[in-house]
DRENPARO-826901 format. One record per residue: chain; x negated, y, z negated of N, C-alpha, C, CB in turn; residue number from 1; residue in three letters. Coordinates in nm, 4 decimals. Glycine has a CB too. Layout:
 mol   n_east  n_north     n_up  ca_east ca_north    ca_up   c_east  c_north     c_up  cb_east cb_north    cb_up seq type
   A        X        Y        Z        X        Y        Z        X        Y        Z        X        Y        Z NUM  ALA
...
This chain:
 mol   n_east  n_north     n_up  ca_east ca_north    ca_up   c_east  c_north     c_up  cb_east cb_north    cb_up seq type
   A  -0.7186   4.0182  -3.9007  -0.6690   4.0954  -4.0125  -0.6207   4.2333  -3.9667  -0.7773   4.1094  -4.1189   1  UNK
   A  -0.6923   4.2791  -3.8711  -0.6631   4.4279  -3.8453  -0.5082   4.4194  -3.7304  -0.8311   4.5132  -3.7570   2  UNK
   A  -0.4686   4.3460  -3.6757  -0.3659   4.2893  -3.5622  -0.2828   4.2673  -3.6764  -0.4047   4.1456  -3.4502   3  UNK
   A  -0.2389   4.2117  -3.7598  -0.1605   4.1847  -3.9005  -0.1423   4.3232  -3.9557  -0.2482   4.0841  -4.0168   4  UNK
   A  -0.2183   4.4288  -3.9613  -0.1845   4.5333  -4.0581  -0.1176   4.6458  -3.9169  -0.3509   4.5973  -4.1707   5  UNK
   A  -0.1859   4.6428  -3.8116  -0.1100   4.7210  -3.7525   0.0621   4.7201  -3.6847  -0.1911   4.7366  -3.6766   6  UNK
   A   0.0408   4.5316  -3.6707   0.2067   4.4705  -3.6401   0.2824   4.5302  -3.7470   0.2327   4.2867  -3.6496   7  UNK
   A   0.2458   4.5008  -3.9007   0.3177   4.5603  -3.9742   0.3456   4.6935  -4.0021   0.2960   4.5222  -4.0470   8  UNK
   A   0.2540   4.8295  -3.9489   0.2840   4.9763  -3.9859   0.4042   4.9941  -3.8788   0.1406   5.0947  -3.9651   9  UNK
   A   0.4062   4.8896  -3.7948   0.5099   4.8672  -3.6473   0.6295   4.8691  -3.6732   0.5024   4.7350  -3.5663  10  UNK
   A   0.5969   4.7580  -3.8103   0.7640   4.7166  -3.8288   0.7749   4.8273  -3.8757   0.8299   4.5888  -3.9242  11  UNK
   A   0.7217   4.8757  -3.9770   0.6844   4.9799  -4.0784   0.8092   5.0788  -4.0099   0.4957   5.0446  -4.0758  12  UNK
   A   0.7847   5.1565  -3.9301   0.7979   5.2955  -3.8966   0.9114   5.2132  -3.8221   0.6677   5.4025  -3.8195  13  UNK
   A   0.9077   5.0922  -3.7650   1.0423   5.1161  -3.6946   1.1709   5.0691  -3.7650   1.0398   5.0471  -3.5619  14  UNK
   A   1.1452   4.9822  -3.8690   1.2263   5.0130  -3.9877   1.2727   5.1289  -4.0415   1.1767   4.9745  -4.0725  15  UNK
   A   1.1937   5.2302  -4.0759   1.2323   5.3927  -4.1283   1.3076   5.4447  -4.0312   1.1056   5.5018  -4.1508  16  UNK
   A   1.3036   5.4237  -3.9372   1.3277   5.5098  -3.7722   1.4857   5.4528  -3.7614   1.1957   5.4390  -3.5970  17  UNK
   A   1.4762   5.3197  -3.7989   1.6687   5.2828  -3.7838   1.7187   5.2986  -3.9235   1.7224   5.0922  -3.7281  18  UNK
   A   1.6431   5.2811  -4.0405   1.7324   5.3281  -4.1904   1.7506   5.4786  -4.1260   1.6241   5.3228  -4.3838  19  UNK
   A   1.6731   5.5848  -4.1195   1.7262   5.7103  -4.0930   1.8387   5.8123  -3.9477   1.6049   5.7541  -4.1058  20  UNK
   A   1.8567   5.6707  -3.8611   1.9429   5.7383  -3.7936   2.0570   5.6493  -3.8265   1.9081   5.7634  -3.6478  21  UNK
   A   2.0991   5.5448  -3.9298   2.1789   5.4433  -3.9774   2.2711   5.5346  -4.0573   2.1018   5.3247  -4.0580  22  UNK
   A   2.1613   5.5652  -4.1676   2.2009   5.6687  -4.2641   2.3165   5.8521  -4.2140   2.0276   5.7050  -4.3187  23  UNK
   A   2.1923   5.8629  -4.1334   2.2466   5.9416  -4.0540   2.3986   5.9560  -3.9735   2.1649   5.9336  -3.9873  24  UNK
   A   2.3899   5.8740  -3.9100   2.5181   5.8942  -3.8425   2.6088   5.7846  -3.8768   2.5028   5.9037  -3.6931  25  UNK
   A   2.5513   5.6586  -3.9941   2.7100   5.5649  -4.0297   2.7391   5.6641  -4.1998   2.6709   5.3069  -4.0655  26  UNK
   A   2.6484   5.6739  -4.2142   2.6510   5.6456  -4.4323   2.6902   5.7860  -4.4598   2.4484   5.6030  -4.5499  27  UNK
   A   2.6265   5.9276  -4.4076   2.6584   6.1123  -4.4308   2.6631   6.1153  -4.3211   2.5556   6.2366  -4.4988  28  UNK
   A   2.7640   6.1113  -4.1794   2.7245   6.2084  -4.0989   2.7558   6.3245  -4.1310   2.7577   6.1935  -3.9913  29  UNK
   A   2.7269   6.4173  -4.0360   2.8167   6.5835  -4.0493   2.9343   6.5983  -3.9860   2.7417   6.7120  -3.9849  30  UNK
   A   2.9948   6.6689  -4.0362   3.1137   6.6877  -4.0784   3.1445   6.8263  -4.0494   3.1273   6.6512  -4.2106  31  UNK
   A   3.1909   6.8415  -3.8923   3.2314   7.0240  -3.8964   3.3242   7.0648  -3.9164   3.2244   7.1032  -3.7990  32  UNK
   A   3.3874   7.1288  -4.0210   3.5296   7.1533  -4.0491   3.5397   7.2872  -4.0329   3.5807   7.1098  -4.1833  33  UNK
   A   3.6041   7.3251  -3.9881   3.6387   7.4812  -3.9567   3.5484   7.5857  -3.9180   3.6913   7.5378  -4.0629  34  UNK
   A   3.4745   7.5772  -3.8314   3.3569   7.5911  -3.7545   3.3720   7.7389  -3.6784   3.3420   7.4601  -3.6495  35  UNK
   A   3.3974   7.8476  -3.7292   3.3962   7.9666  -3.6448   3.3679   7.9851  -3.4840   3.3084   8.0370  -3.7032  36  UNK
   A   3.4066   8.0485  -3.3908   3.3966   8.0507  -3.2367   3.2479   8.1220  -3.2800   3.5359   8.1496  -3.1237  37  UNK
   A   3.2239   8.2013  -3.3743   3.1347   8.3084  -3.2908   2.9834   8.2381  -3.3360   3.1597   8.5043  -3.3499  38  UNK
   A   3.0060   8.1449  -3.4122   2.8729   8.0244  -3.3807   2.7860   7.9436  -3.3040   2.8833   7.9562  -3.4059  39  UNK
   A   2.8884   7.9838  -3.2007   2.8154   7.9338  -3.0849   2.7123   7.9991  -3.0519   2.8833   7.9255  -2.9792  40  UNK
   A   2.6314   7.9061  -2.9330   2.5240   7.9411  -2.8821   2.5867   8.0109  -2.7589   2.4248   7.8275  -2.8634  41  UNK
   A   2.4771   8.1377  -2.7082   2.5192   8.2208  -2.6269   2.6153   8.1931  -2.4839   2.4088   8.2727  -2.6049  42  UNK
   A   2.5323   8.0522  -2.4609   2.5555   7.9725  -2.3159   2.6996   7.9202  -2.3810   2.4164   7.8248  -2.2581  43  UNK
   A   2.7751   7.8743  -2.4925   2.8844   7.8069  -2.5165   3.0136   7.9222  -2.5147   2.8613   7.7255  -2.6552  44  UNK
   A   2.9278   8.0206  -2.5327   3.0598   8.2164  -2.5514   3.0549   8.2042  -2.4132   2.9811   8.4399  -2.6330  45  UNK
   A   2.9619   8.2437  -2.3562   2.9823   8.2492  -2.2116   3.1160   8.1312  -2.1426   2.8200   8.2116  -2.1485  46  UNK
   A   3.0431   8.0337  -2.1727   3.1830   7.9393  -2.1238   3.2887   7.9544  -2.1221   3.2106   7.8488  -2.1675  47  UNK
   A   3.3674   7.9851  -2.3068   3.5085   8.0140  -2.3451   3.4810   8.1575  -2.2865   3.5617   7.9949  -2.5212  48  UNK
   A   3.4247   8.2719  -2.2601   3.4659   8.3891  -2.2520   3.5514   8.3198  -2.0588   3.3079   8.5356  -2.2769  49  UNK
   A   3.4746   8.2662  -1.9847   3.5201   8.2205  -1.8749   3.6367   8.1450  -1.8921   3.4300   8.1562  -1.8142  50  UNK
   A   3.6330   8.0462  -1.9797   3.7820   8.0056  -1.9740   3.9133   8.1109  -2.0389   3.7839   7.8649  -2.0582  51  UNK
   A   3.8693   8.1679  -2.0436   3.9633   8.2777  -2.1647   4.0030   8.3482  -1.9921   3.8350   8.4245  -2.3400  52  UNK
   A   3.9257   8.4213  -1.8591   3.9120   8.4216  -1.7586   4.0012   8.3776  -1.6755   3.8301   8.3867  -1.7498  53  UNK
   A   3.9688   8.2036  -1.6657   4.0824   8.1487  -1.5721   4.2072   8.1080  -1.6178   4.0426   8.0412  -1.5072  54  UNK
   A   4.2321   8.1387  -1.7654   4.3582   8.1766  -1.8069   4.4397   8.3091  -1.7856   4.3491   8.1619  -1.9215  55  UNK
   A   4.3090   8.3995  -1.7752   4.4143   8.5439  -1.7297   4.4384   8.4897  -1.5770   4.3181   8.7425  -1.7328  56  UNK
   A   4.3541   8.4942  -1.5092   4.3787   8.4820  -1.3971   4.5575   8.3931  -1.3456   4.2416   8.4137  -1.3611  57  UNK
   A   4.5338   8.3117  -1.4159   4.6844   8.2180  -1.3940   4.8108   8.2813  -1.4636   4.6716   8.0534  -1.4685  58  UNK
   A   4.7601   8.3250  -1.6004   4.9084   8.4314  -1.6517   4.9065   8.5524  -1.6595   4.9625   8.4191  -1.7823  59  UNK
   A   4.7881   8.6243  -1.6525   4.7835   8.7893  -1.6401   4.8965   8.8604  -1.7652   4.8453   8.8398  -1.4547  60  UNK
   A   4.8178   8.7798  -1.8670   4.8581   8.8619  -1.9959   4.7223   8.9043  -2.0619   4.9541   8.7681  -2.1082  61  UNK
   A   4.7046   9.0269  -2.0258   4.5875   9.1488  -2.0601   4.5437   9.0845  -2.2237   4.6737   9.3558  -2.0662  62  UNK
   A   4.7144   9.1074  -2.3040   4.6574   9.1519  -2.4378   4.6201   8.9744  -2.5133   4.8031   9.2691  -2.5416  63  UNK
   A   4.7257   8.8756  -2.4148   4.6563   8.7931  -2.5260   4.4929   8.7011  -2.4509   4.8010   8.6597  -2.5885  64  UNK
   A   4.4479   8.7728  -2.3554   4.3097   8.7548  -2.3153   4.2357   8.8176  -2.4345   4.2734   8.8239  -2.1698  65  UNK
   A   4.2497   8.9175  -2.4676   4.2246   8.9937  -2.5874   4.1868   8.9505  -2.6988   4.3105   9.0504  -2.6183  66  UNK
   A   4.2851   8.9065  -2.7175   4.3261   8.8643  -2.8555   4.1952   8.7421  -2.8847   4.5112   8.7942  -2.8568  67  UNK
   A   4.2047   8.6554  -2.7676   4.1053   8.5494  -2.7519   3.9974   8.5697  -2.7454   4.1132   8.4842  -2.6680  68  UNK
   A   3.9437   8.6765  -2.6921   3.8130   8.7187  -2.6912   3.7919   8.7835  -2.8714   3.7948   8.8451  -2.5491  69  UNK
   A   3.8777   8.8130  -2.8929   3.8690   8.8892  -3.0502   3.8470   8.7408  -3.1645   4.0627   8.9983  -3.0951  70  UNK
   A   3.9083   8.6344  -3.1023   3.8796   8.5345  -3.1993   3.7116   8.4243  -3.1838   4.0256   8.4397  -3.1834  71  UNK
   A   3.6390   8.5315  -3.0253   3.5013   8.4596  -3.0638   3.4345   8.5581  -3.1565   3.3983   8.4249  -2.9286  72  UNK
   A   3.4398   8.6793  -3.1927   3.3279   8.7478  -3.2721   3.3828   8.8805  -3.2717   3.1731   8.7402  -3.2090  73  UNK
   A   3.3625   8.9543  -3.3715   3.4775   9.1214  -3.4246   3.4213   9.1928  -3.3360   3.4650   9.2198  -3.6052  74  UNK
   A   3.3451   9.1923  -3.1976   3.2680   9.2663  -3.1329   3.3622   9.3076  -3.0351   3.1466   9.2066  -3.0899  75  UNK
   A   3.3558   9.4412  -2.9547   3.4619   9.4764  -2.8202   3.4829   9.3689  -2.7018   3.4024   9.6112  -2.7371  76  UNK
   A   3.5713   9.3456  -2.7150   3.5913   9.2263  -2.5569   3.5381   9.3067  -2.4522   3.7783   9.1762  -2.4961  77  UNK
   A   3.5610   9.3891  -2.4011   3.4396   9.4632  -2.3536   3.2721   9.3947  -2.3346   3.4340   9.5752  -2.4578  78  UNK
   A   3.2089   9.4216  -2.4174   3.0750   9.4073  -2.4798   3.0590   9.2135  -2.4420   3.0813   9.4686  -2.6854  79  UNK
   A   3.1736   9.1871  -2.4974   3.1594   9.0164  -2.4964   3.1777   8.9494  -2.2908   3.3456   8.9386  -2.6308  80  UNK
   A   3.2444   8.9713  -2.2473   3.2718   8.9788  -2.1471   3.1301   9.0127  -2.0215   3.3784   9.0675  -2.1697  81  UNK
   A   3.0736   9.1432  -2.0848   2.9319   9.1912  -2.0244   2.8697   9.0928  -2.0227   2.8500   9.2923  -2.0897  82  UNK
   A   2.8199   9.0730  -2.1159   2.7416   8.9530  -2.1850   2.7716   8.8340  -2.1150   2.7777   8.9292  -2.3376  83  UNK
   A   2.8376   8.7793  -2.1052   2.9192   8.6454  -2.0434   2.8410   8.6655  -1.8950   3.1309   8.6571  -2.0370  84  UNK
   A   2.8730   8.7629  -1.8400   2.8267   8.7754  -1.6959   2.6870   8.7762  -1.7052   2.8774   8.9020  -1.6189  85  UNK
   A   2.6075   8.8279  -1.7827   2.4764   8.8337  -1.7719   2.4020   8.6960  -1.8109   2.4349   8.9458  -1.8523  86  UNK
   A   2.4725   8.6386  -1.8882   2.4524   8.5028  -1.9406   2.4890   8.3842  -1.8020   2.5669   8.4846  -2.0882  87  UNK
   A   2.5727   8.4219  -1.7257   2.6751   8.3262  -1.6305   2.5664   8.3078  -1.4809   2.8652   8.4313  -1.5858  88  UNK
   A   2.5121   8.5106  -1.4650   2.4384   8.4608  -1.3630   2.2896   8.4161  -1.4075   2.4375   8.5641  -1.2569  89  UNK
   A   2.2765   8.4191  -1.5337   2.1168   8.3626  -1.5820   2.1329   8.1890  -1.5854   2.0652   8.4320  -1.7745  90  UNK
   A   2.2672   8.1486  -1.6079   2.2591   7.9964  -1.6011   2.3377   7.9619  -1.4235   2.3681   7.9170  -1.7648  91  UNK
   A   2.3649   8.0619  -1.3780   2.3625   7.9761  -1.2238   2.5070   7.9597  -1.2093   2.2754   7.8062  -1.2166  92  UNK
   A   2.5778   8.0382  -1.2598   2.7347   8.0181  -1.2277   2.7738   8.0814  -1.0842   2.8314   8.0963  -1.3496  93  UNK
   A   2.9171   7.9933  -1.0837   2.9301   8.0048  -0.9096   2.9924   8.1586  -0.8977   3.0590   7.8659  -0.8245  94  UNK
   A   2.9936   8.2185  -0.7625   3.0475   8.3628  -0.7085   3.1615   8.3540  -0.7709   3.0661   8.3940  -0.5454  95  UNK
   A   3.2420   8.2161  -0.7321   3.3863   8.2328  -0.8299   3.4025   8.3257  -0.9690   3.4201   8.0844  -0.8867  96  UNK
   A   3.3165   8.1784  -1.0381   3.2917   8.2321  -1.1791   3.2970   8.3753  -1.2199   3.1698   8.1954  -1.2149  97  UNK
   A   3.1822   8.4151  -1.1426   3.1776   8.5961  -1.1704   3.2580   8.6898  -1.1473   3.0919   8.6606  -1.1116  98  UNK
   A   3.2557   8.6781  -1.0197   3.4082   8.7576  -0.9714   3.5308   8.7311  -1.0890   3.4754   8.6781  -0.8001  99  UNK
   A   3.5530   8.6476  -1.1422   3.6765   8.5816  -1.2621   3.6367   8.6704  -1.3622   3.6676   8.3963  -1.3247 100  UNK
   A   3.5182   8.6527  -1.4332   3.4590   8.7829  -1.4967   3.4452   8.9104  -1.5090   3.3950   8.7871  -1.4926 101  UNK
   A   3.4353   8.9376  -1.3738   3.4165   9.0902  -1.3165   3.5626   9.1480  -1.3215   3.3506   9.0975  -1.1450 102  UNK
   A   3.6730   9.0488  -1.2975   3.8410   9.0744  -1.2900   3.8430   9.1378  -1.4502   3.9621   8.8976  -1.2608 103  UNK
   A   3.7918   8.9824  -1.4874   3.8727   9.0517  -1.6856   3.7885   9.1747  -1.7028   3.8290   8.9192  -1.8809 104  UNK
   A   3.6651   9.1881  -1.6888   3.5748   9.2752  -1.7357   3.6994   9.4345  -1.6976   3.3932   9.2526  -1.6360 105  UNK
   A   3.6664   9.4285  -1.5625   3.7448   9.5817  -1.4606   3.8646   9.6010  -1.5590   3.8239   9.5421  -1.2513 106  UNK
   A   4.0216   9.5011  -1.5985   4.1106   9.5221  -1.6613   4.0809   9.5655  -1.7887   4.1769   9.4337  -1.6541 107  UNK
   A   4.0060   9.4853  -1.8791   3.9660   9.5183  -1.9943   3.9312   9.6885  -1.9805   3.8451   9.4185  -2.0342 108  UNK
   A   3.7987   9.7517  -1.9108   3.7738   9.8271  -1.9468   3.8843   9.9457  -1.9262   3.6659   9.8260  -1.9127 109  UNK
   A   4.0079   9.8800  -1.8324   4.1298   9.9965  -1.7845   4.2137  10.0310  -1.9239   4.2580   9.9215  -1.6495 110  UNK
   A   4.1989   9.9406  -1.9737   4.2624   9.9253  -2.0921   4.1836  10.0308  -2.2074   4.2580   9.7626  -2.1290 111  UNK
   A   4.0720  10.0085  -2.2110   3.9961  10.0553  -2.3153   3.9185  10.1885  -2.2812   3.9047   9.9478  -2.3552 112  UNK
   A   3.9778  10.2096  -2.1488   3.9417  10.3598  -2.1599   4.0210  10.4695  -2.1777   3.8868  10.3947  -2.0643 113  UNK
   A   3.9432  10.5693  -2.2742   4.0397  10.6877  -2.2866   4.0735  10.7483  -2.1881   4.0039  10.7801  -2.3576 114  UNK
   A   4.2230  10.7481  -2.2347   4.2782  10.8525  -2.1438   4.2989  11.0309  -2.1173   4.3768  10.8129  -2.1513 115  UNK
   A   4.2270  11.1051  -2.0413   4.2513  11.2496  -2.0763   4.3699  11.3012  -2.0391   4.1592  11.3334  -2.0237 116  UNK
   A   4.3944  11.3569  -2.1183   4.4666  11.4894  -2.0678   4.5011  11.6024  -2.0406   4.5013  11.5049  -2.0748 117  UNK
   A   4.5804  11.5838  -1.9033   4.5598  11.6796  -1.8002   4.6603  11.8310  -1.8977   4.6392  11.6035  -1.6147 118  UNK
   A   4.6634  11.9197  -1.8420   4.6864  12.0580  -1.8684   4.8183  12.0705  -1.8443   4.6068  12.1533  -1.7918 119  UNK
């Protein structure tokens, strides 16, 4: 009797276990429609901030690196870029990688620094 009730809590749960990933991913899956950049998780900015990177690198257009970095989050490409590197060598990215980083980072900040003037 007790071999009978436990076969069945068996089926039991493994019945629930395929209705809910059935349900799940045939009957509602989710559905991301228009999904903002700056949602990502830190490690996924880091990535695009790098590919945003080996796109300057190949066309060396300053402003629309910019522009791209402006469409992960309203924060200074600057600031985003930092971040990327600190994130890049915490997950183990190659010398390449950084150095690619360290490029946009150096231009960016040429860009974004004030300029004085002289007398």
């Amino acid at each position: 009797m007790r071999i009978k009730r436990l076969v069945w809590f068996f089926i039991t749960i493994a019945l629930g276990i395929a209705g809910g990933i059935s349900y799940g991913w045939l009957v509602n899956p989710v559905k991301y429609v228009n999904t903002p950049l700056y949602s990502l998780r830190d490690d996924y900015k880091a990535d695009y901030v790098l590919m945003v990177a080996e796109a300057y690198q190949n066309e060396h257009d300053l402003i629309a690196a910019k522009d791209d970095l402006l469409m992960l989050q309203n924060e200074s490409p600057v600031r985003l870029v930092q971040q990327a590197v600190i994130t890049g060598q915490e997950l183990g990215y190659s010398n390449h990688d950084i150095e690619l980083l360290g490029k946009l980072l150096q231009d960016l900040q040429s860009i974004s620094a004030p300029v004085e003037a002289t007398p």
